[in-house]
N, C-alpha and C positions, 0 to 999 in steps of 0.2 A: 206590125203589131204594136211595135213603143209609140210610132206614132201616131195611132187610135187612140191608146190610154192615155197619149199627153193631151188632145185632143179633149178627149173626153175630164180631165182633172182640169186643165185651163178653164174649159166652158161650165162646169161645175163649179169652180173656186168663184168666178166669176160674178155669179149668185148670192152666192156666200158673202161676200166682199162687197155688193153693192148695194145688199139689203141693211146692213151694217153701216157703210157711207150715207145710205139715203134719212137713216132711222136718226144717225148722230149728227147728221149735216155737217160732219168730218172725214176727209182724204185717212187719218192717222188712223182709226179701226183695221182699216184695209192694207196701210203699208203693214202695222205692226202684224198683223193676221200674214200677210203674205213674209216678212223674214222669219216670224217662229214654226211658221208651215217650213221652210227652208233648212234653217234650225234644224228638224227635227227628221224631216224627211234624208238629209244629206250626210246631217253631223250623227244624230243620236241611234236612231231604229237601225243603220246599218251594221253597226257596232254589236248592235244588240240579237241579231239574227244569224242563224247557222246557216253556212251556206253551203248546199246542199247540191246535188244533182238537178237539174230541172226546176229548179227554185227562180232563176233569175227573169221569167216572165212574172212572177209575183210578186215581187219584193222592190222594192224603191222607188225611184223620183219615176219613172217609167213602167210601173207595175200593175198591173190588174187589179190587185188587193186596194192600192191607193186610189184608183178612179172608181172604184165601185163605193167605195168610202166616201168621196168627195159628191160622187154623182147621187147617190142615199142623202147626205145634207144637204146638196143643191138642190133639191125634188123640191125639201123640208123649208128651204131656206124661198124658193119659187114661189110657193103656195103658201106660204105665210106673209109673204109680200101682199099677193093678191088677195086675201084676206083683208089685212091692214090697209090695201090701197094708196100701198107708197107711190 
């Protein structure tokens, strides 16, 4: 299962990160994009969340909630591209 959802948050971010590269003709969108994703996924949200019974397929760097997240803005970030015709 984690390794679905990493699967799926890499190929998503992916997206994300190269639509942003390609728009700014800059590497630095994409590193900064990828350590505040880091940042936030490893340092802050877990702090911030009860941890629960049955909670730990949804939550963090390896969580359902994160790739459905990621792969909803990778859709958005895909087709906006093609759109634009980066």
């Amino acid at each position: 299962m984690e390794l679905t959802t990493f699967y799926v948050v890499i190929v998503s971010m992916s997206f994300i990160m190269t639509y942003y590269t390609f728009k700014s003709k800059s590497l630095w969108p994409a590193v900064i994009f990828h350590a505040v994703s880091n940042v936030y996924i490893q340092k802050i949200l877990p702090e911030l969340t009860i941890k629960n019974e049955g909670t730990e397929h949804w939550l963090g760097e390896n969580g359902i909630m994160f790739a459905i997240v990621t792969c909803v803005f990778g859709i958005y970030f895909w087709r906006k591209a093609i759109k634009e015709k980066l």
